[in-house]
Structure formats: structure tokens, C-alpha cells
C-alpha positions, 0 to 999 in steps of 0.5 A: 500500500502506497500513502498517496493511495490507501485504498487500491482500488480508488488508484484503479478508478483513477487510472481507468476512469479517462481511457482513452482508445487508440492505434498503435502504429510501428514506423521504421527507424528514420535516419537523419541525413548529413544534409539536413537540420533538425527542423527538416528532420523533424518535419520529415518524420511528422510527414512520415507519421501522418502518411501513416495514420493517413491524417493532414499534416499542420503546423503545430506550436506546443506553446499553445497548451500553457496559454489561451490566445486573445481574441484580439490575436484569433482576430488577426489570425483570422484576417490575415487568412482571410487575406490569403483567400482573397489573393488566391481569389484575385491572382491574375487579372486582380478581379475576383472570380465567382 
């Protein structure tokens, strides 16, 4: 018996009460090449995974789990993709297409 757990089957309930299933997927060993930074590697082994699970690769900020963005900064996002879509609309001639 453990002092934070006196009880075995309160850990039980703990331990199984946020199951989560999943698939366990096993990739080969990457190698890192000569001519590559750790960043081109790190995208590579992500494209690798994704091809995998067959998901879609996107960027990916880990700072986003310690802090929750503004809304004025989602705001900027938004527009600067808005902007984005815009100009993909508008190439060429400069009028929007329907």
C-alpha cells in the first residue's frame, strides 16, 4: 500500500476512469541525413507519421497548451487568412472570380 493511495482500488478508478482508445502504429527507424537540420528532420518524420495514420499534416506550436490566445490575436489570425483567400481569389487579372 502506497500513502498517496490507501485504498487500491480508488488508484484503479483513477487510472481507468479517462481511457482513452487508440492505434498503435510501428514506423521504421528514420535516419537523419548529413544534409539536413533538425527542423527538416523533424518535419520529415511528422510527414512520415501522418502518411501513416493517413491524417493532414499542420503546423503545430506546443506553446499553445500553457496559454489561451486573445481574441484580439484569433482576430488577426483570422484576417490575415482571410487575406490569403482573397489573393488566391484575385491572382491574375486582380478581379475576383465567382
Amino acid at each position: 500500500m502506497c500513502k498517496a493511495f490507501p485504498n487500491p482500488g480508488r488508484l484503479f478508478y483513477l487510472s481507468a476512469g479517462d481511457c482513452c482508445p487508440y492505434i498503435a502504429i510501428y514506423n521504421a527507424d528514420t535516419l537523419f541525413y548529413p544534409s539536413q537540420d533538425a527542423i527538416g528532420f523533424a518535419n520529415r518524420v511528422r510527414q512520415l507519421i501522418c502518411d501513416q495514420a493517413g491524417i493532414k499534416p499542420v503546423p503545430w506550436d506546443g506553446m499553445l497548451k500553457y496559454y489561451r490566445p486573445s481574441p484580439r490575436m484569433c482576430e488577426k489570425r483570422r484576417a490575415e487568412i482571410a487575406a490569403s483567400f482573397e489573393a488566391l481569389l484575385t491572382e491574375g487579372d486582380g478581379k475576383k472570380k465567382n
